[in-house]
N, C-alpha and C positions, 0 to 999 in steps of 0.2 A: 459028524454030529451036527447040530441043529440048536435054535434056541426057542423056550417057548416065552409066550409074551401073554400080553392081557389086551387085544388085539392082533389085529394084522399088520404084515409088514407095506401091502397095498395102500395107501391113504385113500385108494379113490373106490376101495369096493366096500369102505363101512355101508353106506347107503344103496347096497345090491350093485351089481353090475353096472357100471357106466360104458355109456357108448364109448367109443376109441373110432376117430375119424383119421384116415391116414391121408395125406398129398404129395404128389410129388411136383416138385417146382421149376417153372421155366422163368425165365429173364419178365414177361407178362401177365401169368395167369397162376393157379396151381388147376392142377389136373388132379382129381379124385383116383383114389384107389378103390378099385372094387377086392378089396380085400378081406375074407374074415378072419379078425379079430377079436379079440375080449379082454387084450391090457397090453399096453405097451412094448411087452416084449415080445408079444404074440405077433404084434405088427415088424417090430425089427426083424424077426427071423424071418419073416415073409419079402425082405430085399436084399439087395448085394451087400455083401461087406465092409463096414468102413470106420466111420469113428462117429460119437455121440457125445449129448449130454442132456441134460433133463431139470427140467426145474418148473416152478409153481409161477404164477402169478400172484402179485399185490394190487392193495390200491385200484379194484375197479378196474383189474388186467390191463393196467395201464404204467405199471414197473414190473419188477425184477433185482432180486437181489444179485448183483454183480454179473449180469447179462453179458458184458464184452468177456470176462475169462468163460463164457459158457459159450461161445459163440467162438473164443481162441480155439477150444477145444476140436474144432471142424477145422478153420483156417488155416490155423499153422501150421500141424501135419498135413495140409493137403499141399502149401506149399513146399514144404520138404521135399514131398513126393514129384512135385513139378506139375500138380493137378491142377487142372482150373475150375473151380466151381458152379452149376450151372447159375447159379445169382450172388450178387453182392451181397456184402453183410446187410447193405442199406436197404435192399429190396429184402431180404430176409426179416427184417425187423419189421420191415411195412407188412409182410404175409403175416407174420406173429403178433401184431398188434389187431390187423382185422378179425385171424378166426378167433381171439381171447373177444375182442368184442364180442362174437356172436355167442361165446358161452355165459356171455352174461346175463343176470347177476352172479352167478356162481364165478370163480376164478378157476383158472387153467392150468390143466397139470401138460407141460407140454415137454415133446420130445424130437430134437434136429437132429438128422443122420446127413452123412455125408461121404458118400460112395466112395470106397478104393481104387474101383477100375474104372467108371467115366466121371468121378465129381459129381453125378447128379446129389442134390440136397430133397429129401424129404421130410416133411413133417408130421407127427404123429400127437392129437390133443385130444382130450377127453375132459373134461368138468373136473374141478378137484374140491375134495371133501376133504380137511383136514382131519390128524388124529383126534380122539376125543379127548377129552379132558381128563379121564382118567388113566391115561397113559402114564403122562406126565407126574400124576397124580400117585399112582402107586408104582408105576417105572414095568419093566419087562424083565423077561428070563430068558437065557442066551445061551445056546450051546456053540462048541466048535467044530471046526472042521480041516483035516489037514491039507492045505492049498492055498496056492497065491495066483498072480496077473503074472501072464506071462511076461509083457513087457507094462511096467506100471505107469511108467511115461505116456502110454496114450491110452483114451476110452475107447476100447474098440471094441465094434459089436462080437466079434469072433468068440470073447469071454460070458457074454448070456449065454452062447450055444453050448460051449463047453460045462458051465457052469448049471447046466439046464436042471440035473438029475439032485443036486442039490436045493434050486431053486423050488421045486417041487415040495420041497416039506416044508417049506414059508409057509404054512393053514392052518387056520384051526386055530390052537393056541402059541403057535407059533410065530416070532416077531422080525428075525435076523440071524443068517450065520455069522459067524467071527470066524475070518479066515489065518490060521495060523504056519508059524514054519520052527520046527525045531524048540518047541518049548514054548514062543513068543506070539501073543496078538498083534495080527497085523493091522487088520482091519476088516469091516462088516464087507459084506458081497456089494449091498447099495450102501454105504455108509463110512465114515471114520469111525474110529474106536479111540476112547480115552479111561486111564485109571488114575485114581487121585490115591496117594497116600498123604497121611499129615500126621509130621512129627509129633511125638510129644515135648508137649511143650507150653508155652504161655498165648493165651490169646493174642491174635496180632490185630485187632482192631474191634472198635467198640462193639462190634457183633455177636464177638464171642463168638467167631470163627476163626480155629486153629490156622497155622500156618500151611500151605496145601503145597504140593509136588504136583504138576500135572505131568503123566507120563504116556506120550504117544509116537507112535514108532516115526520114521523118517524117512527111513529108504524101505524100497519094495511094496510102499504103498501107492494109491494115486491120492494127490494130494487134494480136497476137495475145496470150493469156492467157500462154503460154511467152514472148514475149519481153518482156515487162514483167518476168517473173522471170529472165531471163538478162541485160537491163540491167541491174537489181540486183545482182546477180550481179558482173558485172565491173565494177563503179563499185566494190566491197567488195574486187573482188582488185587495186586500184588500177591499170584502165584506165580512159583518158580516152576519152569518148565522142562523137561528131563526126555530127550530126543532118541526113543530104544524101545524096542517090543514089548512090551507089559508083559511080564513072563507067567504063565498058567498059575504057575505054584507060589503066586506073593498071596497073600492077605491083600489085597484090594480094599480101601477104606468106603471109594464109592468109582462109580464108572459109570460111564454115556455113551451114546454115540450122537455124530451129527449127519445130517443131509440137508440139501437146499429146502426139500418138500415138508421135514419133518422139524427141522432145528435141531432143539436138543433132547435127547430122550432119556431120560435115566434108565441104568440097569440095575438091577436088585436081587439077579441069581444069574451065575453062567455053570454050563456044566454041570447042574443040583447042587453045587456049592453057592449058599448064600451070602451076598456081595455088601460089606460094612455092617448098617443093622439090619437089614432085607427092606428098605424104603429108602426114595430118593434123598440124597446128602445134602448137607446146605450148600457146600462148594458150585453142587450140581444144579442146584436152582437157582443158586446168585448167576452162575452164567446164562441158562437159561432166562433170566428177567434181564440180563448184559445184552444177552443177543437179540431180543424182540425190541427194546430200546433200538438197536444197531439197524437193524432192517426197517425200522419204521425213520432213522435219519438217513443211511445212506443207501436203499433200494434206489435202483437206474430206472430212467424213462424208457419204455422199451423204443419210443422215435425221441433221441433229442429234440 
């Protein structure tokens, strides 16, 4: 199953096709791929095997929200493996700072692979167009599907492939699968997943927003860079946080998802069941206005 949305799950094809520039990296240059491409994952499939991660630029592609865990994401499974990279982090960051300059003004939707069998590091960037406003606005509709990561401890490209015939129905009016196991949300294909219930009860603060439960799984997902800061996030707006698979069959008061590229997205139907009162929650927008505060204090220089 599948979910449908009020856009796409792409950020970068609201405005028609964007180019998608592929390199791959030596210790002094990047070497162009003559590769065709038409989105990100199109390029991944088009190299060897190995691990990934993906994120937008800020600030005049001149930050990044939490760039060293998106950049662990290559490193330290490669050292596990006993890999050697073909560049340094620091020569890395210096190739990701020059081509986000060249897509300026627009900011960069950019993507680092990092080969299984020789370490070579490639990188894959295209222009990024953020969602529209009415995403946020009136939230998405999500369906399921039965499936998880084989192993959720690392991003490895091996899961786009497999994941391929799924990825396929992201169009149209569809926004994100929710990948589940035995009853339970695990998590979106590109995204975290989260459900809020809230007791009844007494307002907990002059808002006049209930007391909230955020519930998001723990194990068998991969844990993303955004939702480590949207946990934060709402342990600070004083909700309590509840560590287990949102199971298909609660009542849902409201639910999101996060990614580095999108933030926070509300959901407002999964499955043709409609999620609280079928528009985004308040829970769901105080963290969304939590986390766009967050990004705009602690996004990294992509060169200290």
């Amino acid at each position: 199953m599948k979910c449908d949305q009020q856009g796409r799950g792409d950020p970068a094809i609201y405005n028609g096709r964007m180019s998608v520039h592929g390199f791959r990296l030596s210790p002094s240059r990047l070497i162009p791929l003559d590769l065709p491409a038409s989105s990100l994952d199109g390029l991944t499939g088009s190299v060897s095997d190995g691990f990934y991660s993906t994120f937008a630029t800020l600030s005049g592609g001149t930050r990044v929200l939490g760039l060293s865990a998106h950049l662990k994401r290559l490193y330290a499974p490669a050292s596990d493996l006993r890999l050697h990279p073909s560049v340094s982090e620091t020569a890395l960051r210096r190739h990701i700072a020059n081509l986000a300059h060249e897509n300026l003004p627009a900011e960069s939707r950019i993507r680092v692979i990092l080969t299984r069998d020789t370490g070579d590091i490639y990188i894959g960037i295209q222009p990024f167009a953020p969602l529209p406003d009415s995403i946020y606005k009136k939230g998405v509709n999500c369906l399921t599907a039965e499936m998880a990561r084989h192993d959720p401890r690392i991003k490895g490209t091996d899961f786009i492939a497999k994941s391929a015939e799924q990825r396929k129905r992201v169009q149209g009016d569809v926004f994100e699968i929710l990948m589940t196991r035995r009853g339970g949300i695990l998590e979106g294909m590109t995204s975290n997943f989260y459900a809020v219930l809230i007791p009844q009860g007494s307002p907990c603060d002059s808002q006049n927003l209930f007391c909230g439960v955020l519930i998001t799984a723990q194990k068998g997902i991969l844990p993303g860079v955004t939702r480590r800061a949207v946990l934060r996030l709402a342990r600070g707006e004083g909700m309590s946080i509840e560590y287990r698979p949102p199971r298909m069959d609660e009542e849902f008061d409201e639910a999101f998802l996060t990614s580095s590229s999108r933030g926070v997205v509300p959901i407002v139907k999964i499955d043709g069941r409609r999620v609280g009162q079928g528009k985004p929650g308040a829970w769901t927008k105080t963290l969304s206005l939590a986390y766009q505060a967050y990004v705009g204090e602690r996004s990294e220089k992509i060169i200290p």
